[in-house]
N, C-alpha and C positions, 0 to 999 in steps of 0.2 A: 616662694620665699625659702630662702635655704635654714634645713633645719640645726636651731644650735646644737655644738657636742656639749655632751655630758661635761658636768668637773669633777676635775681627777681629782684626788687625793693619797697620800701616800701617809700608813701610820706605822711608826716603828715602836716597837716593843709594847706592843698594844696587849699587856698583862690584866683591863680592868674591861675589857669588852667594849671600848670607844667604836669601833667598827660596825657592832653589830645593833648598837644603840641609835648610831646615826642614821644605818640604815630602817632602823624603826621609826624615825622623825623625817623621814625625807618630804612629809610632805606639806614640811614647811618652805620648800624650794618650788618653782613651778617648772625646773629642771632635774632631771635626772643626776644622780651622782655613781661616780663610777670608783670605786676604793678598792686600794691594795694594801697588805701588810706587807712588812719586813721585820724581821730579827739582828736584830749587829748593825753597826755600823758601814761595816764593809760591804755588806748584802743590799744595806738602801743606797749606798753612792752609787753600786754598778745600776741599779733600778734607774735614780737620778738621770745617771749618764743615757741609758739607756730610751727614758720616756719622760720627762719631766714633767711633773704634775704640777696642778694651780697652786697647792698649799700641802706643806709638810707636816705631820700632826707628829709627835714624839711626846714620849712618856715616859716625865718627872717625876721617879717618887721619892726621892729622897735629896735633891737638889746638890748631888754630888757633880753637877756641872755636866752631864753627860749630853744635852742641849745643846750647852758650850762648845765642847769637842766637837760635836757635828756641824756644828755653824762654822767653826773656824775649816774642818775641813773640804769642807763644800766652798769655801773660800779658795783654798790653795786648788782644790780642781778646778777654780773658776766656773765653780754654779752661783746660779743667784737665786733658787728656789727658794720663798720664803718659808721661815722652821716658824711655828706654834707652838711652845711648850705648853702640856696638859700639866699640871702639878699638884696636889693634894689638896683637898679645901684649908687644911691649916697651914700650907703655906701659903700664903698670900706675902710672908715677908721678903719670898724670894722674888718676888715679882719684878720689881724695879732693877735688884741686878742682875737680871735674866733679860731682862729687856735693854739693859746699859751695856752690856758684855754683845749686841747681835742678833737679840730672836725678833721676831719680826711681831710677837705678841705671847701673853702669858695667861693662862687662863685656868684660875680653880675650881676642880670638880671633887664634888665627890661618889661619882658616880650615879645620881641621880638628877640634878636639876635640867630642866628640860631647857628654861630658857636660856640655859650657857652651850647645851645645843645646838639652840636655834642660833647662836650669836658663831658657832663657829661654819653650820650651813650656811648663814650670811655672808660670814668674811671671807669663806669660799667661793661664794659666788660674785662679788664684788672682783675678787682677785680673778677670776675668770673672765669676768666681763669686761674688767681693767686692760688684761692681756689680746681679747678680743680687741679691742679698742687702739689699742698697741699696733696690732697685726695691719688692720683696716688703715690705721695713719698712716702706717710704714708701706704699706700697699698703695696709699693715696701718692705718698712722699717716692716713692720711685714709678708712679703713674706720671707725676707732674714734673718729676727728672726728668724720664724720655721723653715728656712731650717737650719740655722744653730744650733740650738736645735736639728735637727733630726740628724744630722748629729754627735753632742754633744753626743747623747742618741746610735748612733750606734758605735762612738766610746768608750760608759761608755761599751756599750754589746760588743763589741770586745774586750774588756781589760779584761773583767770578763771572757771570752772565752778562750782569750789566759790566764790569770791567773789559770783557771779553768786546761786550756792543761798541762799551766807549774805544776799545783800539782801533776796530774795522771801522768804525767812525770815522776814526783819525786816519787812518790808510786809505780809506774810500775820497777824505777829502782832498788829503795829497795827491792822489791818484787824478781826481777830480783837476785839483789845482796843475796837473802835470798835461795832463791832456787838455786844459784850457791854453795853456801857455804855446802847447804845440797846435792846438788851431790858431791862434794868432802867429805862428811863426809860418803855418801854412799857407794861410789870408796874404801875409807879406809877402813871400815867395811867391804866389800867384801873381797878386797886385801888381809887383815887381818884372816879374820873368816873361809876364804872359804878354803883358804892354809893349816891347820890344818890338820885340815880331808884328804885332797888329801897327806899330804906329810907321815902320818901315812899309809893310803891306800896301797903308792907307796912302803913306805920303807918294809912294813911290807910282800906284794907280792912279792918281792925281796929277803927276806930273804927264802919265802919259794920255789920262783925259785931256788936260789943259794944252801939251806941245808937242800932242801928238803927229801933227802935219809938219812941224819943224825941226823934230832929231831926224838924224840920221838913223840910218840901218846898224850901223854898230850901238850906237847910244840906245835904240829901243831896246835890242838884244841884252846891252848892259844892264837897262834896268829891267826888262822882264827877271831875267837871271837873277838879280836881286829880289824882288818880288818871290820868284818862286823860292829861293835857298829860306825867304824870309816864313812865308807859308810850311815851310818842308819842319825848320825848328819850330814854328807855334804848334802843329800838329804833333808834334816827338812831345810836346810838353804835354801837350795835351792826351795824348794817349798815355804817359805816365802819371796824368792826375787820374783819368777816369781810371786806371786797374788801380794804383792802389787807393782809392777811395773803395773800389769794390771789395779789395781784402778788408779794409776797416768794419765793412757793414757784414763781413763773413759771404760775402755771397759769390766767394770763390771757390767750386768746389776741388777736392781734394779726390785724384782717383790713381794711387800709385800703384807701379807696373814693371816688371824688370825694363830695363831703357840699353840700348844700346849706346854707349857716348860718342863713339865715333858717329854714328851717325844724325846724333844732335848736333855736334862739331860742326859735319860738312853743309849738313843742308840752313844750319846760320850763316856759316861765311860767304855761301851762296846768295844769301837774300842782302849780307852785309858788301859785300866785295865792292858794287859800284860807289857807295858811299868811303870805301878807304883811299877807290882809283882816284878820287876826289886830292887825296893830298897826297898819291903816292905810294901808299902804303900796304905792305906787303901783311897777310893775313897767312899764318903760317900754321900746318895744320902735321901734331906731333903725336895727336890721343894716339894709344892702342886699342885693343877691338877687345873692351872691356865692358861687362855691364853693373850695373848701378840698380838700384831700387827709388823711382820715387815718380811724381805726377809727372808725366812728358811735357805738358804746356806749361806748368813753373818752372821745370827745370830748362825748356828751351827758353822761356822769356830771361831766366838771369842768366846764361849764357850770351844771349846776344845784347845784354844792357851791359855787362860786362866789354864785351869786343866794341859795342858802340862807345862805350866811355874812354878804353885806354887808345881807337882813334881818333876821338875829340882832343885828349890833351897829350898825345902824341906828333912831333916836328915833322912838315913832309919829309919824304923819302925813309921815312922811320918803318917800322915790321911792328907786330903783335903776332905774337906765338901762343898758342891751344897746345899743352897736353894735361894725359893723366896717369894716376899711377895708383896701383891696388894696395891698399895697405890693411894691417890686420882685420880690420871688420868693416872699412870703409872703404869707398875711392875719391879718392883726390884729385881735381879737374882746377887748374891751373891756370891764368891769363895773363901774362907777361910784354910787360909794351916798353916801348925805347923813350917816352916820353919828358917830360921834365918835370915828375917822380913831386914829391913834399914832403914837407918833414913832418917828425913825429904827433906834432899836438895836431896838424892837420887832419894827419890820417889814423889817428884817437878820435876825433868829431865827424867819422866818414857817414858811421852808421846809429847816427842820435840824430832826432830832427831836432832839437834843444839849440844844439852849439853846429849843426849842417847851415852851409851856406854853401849858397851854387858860385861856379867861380866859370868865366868865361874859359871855352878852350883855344888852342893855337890859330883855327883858324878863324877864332871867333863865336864860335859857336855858343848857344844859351844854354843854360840847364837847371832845373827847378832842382836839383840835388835829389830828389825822390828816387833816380833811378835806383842807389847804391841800398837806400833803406827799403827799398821796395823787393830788393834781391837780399836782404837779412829776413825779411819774413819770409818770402819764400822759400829760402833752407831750411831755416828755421823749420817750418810746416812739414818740410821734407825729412824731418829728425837730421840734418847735420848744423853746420856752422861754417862761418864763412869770417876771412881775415884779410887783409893788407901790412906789406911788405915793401916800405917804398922809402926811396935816399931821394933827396932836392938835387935833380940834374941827370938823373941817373936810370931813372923810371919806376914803374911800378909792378908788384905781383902780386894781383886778387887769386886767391886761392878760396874755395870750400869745396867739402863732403857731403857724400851722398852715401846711407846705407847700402850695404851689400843686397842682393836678392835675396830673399828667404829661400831655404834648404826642400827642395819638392818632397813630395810625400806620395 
């Protein structure tokens, strides 16, 4: 248990031995007391200022108001120590207006009674005990402030917490609601795209099950050739659903490497060329012998989805042109076709599967629209970005970037 302090006292102009008396009675207290004199006025305020005791004793002998003055000054310093006047047994008539005028009490001695004494060790320890009591409240009262500030501040960060929950909530369900929307628009596009091809496939094996002893040599030819061009698009579709389903599930990896572009260039147009001799079309090959930064098999797959698309919706005898060009911190790889090009909202909705729809090419040809979004993740992954540039009649220019190589060391 923490032990209590003494109570102070402070007595001014203590002419009749108040000081040395009290300390002869002290032990009518079960406390210690701790007393100081002063002389003057001036000498007890700086004391005041200094250490402020529990109760001020001053000595009245003649009730020329010298109590008064001290009261009132201890006022204008803004102390609140309360004064006692001591004053003479035969005054007692100053009592009332010593008490009327500010003293906090009045009290006649005449230098012997003990029990007026023990009435001012009481009222000092009272006032001590008071101030004690003060201290502990006020101790209590800014214990129950911060907690309830802490408490204030953990419910501002709970709020912000759960505010914060309730947004990604809200974005997680958009996001939710955005990607439900695009599996149904994928489901359709399958449904749609994939049906083609197989009902051609079917119908056309059927005709040569059922008559086959009675076409001719040209009419089988016709329709195998049908058959197969019909097999060749189901399988193009189908290999652009299997990769990019594989990017959705992340199980593409990623292992980029300086790339030479000319010769991702030549060895596409290689694998692509008998599919242009198809409608004629010249595959024009302009890169320079520049390198790039990025995975070789995403960056050859959207190159040749690229050159496959602009000779899907390119006229026979029509060209598609390959080059590239180094620019500040990038390279630019370009694909350029003679086609019949579309207008802006079209080629706005090339790369959202949202507003994407596959659109037949010149020579018929199918396409789930996958290919175009399938090569924006893949740049994408590759740190660049990828655009279209295209007039209705006039053709098209798929352009994107590929980082530089990093600086060897």
């Amino acid at each position: 248990m923490q032990k209590e302090r003494p109570v102070r006292l402070l007595i001014i102009n203590d002419r009749i031995g108040i000081a040395d008396k009290l300390k002869n009675q002290n032990a009518f207290l079960r406390r210690s007391i701790a007393i100081e004199t002063t002389q003057g006025l001036d000498d007890s305020l700086e004391r005041l200022v200094i250490s402020p005791p529990d109760l001020c004793l001053i000595h009245e002998p003649t009730g020329e108001d010298i109590a008064v003055d001290f009261v009132e000054a201890l006022k204008e310093a803004g102390l609140r120590t309360r004064v006692v006047a001591i004053v003479p047994a035969e005054g007692r008539d100053w009592t009332f207006p010593l008490r009327k005028k500010g003293l906090y009490d009045v009290i006649c001695w005449d230098g012997t009674q003990a029990p007026e004494l023990k009435r001012i060790i009481d009222l000092s320890a009272e006032l001590a005990a008071y101030e004690e009591h003060l201290r502990r409240t006020k101790e209590d009262l800014l214990r129950q402030l911060q907690d309830s500030r802490d408490v204030q501040e953990r419910t501002e960060a709970l709020s912000a917490e759960y505010a914060q929950m309730a947004e990604n909530l809200a974005l997680a369900k958009e996001e939710l609601e955005t990607l439900n929307q695009e599996k149904n628009k994928l489901f359709s596009i399958i449904a749609h795209d994939l049906r083609s091809p197989f009902n051609a496939v079917l119908g056309y094996t059927q005709i040569l099950l059922q008559y086959s002893d009675t076409l001719s040599p040209e009419e089988r030819r016709s329709t195998a050739e049908t058959v197969h061009n019909s097999a060749k698009s189901a399988f193009g579709l189908l290999e652009n659903l299997l990769e990019w389903s594989r990017l959705q599930m992340n199980c593409v990896h990623f292992t980029p490497e300086p790339l030479r572009i000319r010769e991702l260039v030549t060895r596409t147009i290689d694998v692509l060329a008998p599919v242009a001799a198809e409608k004629s079309i010249d595959l024009i090959d302009r890169t320079e012998d520049l390198f790039a930064y990025g995975d070789p098999r995403m960056v050859e797959t959207v190159i040749r989805n690229l050159i496959n698309n602009a000779v899907k919706f390119t006229e026979q005898s029509g060209s598609v042109t390959l080059e590239c060009a180094a620019l500040e911190n990038t390279v630019q790889i370009t694909v350029t076709d003679t086609g019949i090009g579309m207008d802006a909202e079209k080629a706005a909705g090339l790369f959202d599967l949202s507003t994407n729809v596959s659109t037949v090419g010149t020579g018929g040809e199918k396409g789930t629209g996958l290919g175009l979004l399938m090569c924006k993740e893949l740049v994408e992954r590759n740190g660049g970005s990828i655009w279209v540039n295209s007039t209705p009649g006039k053709g098209s220019v798929f352009s994107f970037t590929l980082p530089l190589p990093p600086p060897q060391t």
